[in-house]
N, C-alpha and C positions, 0 to 999 in steps of 0.2 A: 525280566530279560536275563537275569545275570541266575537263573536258581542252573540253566546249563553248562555253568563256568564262567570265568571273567570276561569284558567285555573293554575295550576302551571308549571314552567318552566320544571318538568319531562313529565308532559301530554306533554307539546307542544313538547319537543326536542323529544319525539317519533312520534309525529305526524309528524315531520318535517325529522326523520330523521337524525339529525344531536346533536352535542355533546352540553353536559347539560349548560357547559362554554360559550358557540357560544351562544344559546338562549341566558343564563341570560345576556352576554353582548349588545346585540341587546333592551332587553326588560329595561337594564339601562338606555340606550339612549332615549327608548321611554316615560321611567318616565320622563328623564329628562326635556324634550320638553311638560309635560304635556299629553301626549297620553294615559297613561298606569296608574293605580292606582295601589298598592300592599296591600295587605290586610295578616297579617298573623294568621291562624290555626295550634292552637299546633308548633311544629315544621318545618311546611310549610307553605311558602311565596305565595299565590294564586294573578293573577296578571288580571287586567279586564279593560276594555275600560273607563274613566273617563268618566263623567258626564258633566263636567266643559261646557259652554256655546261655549267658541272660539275653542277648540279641536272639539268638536260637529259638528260645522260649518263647521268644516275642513273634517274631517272623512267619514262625510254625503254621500258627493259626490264622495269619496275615493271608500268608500264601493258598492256605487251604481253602479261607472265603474267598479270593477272587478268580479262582482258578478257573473258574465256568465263564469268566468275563469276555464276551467277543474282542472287545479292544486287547485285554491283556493275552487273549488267546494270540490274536492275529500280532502282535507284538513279537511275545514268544517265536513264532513262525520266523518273522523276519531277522530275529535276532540268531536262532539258529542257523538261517544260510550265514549270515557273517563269520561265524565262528571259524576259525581258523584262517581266517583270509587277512591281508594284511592292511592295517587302518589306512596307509598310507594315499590311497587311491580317494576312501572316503573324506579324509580331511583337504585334501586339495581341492574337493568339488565343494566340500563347505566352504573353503574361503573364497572360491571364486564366486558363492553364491553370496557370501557376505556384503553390506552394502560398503561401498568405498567410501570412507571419510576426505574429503579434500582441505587445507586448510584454507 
């Protein structure tokens, strides 16, 4: 998703499907390893492929096997219409889809 530019963690958990926590934890571990850089606008966190030289080398040929991938294809797709659009829309329908904790 992010080899088109950065993305923030509500673009992707909608591309993905899956909840906003689940990304951001996944994309923590990918900072951590150096994979992932975060960059923040205004109040969102936008998060994109590093640069760095030995991630690069790594990624290279990552990217290049899955490339024919239907899911990462159609991933791709969907991640591209988000791009430039503002997360703001997507994170509110995540949380409304969130389940409510009551105490």
């Amino acid at each position: 998703m992010l080899r088109d530019g950065p993305l923030s963690v509500c673009q992707m958990a909608a591309v993905l499907e899956a909840p906003v926590s689940t990304v951001s934890g996944h994309l923590l571990e990918l900072r951590r390893v150096e994979l992932v850089v975060e960059r923040r606008k205004g109040k969102w966190v936008y998060y994109g492929l590093t640069s760095s030289t030995p991630a690069t080398a790594l990624l290279g040929p990552v990217l290049a096997a899955i490339a024919d991938d239907p899911d990462v294809r159609r991933d791709a797709a969907k991640a591209a219409a988000l791009h430039g659009t503002s997360p703001a829309a997507l994170c509110d329908a995540a949380a409304a889809d969130a389940p409510q904790v009551h105490p």
